[in-house]
C-alpha positions in Angstrom: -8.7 0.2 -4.7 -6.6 -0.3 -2.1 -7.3 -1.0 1.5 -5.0 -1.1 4.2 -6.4 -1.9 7.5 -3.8 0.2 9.4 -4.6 3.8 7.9 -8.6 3.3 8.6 -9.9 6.3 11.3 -12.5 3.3 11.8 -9.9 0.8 12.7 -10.5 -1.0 15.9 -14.1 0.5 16.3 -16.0 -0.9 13.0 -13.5 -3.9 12.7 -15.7 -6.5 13.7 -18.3 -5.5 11.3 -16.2 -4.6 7.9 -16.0 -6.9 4.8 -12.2 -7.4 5.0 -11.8 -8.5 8.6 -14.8 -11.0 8.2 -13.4 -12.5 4.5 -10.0 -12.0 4.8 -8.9 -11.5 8.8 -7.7 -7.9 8.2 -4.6 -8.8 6.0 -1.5 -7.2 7.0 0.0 -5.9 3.8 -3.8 -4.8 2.9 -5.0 -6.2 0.1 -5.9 -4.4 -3.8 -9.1 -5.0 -5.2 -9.8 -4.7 -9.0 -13.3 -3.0 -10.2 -14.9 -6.7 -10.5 -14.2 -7.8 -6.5 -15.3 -4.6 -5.7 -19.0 -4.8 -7.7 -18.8 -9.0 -5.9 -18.1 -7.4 -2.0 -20.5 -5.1 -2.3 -23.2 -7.7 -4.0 -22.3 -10.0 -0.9 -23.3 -6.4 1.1 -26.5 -5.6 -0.3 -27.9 -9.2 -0.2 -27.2 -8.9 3.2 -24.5 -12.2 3.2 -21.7 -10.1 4.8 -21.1 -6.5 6.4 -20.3 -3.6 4.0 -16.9 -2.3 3.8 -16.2 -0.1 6.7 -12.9 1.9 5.4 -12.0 5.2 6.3 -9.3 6.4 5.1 -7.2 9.0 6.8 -6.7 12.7 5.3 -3.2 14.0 5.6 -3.6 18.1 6.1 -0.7 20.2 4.9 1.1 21.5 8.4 0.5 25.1 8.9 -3.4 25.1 7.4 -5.0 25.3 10.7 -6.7 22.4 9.9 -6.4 18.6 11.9 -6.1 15.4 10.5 -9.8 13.6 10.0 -11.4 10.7 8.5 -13.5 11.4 5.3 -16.6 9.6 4.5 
């Protein structure tokens, strides 16, 4: 997975409480994570040891479909 601070719909609002931004200070290049640091972050999560990760990624709409840009879930 990869997770680039910069394209999040949440950036700036759930910053403070995301997984990246409290273990690794919202890299600027973003950062890849393989299956087994994803299964370890969200671990951390569930115990409760750091915040979840908070990533929204953006949708790109085709122009023309009547539709806007959004975050999904």
């Amino acid at each position: 997975m990869h997770i680039d601070c910069h394209t999040c719909v949440g950036r700036g609002l759930a910053c403070d409480d995301c997984v990246i931004n409290v273990l690794l200070s919202r890299p600027a290049e973003g950062v890849d994570l393989d299956d087994a640091e994803q299964t370890a972050f969200a671990s951390l999560a569930d115990a409760g040891l750091v915040p979840p990760l908070r990533l929204v990624p953006i949708v790109r709409i085709p122009p023309g479909s009547g539709q806007t840009s959004r975050g999904i879930a």
